[in-house]
C-alpha positions in Angstrom: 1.9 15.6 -2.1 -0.9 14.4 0.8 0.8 11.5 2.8 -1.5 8.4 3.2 -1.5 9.0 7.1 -3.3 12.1 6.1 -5.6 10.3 3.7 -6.4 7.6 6.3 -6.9 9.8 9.1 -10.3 10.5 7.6 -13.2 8.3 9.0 -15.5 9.2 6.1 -14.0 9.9 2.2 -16.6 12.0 0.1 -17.1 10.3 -3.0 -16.1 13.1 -5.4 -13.1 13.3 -3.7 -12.5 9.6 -3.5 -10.7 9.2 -7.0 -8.1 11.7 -5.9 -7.4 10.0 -2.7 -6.8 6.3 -4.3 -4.7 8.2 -6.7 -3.0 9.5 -4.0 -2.4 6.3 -1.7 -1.3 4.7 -5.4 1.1 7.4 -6.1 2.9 6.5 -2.4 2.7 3.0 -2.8 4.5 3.4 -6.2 7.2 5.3 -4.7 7.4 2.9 -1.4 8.2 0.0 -3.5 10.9 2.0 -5.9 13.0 2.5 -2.7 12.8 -1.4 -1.7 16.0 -2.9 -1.7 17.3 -6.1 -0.7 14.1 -7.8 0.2 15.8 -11.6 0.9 17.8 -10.5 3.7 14.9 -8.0 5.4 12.8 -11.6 4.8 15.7 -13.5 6.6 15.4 -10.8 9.4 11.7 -10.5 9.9 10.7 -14.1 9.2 7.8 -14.0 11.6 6.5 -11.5 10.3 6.6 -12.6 6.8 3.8 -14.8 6.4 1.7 -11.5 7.4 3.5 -9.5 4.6 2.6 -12.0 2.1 -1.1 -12.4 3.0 -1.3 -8.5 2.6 1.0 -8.3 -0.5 -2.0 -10.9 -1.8 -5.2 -9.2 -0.9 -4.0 -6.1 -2.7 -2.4 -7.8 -5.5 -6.2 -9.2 -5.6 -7.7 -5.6 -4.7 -5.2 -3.9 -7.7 -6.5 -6.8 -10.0 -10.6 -5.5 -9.8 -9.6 -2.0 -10.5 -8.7 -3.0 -14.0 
């Protein structure tokens, strides 16, 4: 499986190749979030950093909700 890093390193994505590499990124995301545990107490621990997290949790949540 291609890592995002190796995805992102790319300055220019041709578009034929474009569906592939979203499908990709998705595909890590998906697996990223299966292996989230115990979000409260990583909140607790990073609470500055939290307000970040959100805002970015948000604009994809947005971003995920025009691909429909």
């Amino acid at each position: 499986m291609i890592k995002l890093k190796e995805i992102v390193k790319e300055a220019y994505i041709d578009p034929a190749d474009a569906g592939k590499s979203i499908n990709y990124a998705l595909d890590d995301l998906k697996l990223s979030l299966k292996r989230v545990r115990n979000p409260e107490k990583w909140a607790e621990k990073y609470h500055r950093s939290l307000p970040g997290v959100i805002d970015t949790m948000e604009r994809l949540t947005h971003l995920f909700g025009k691909m429909k």
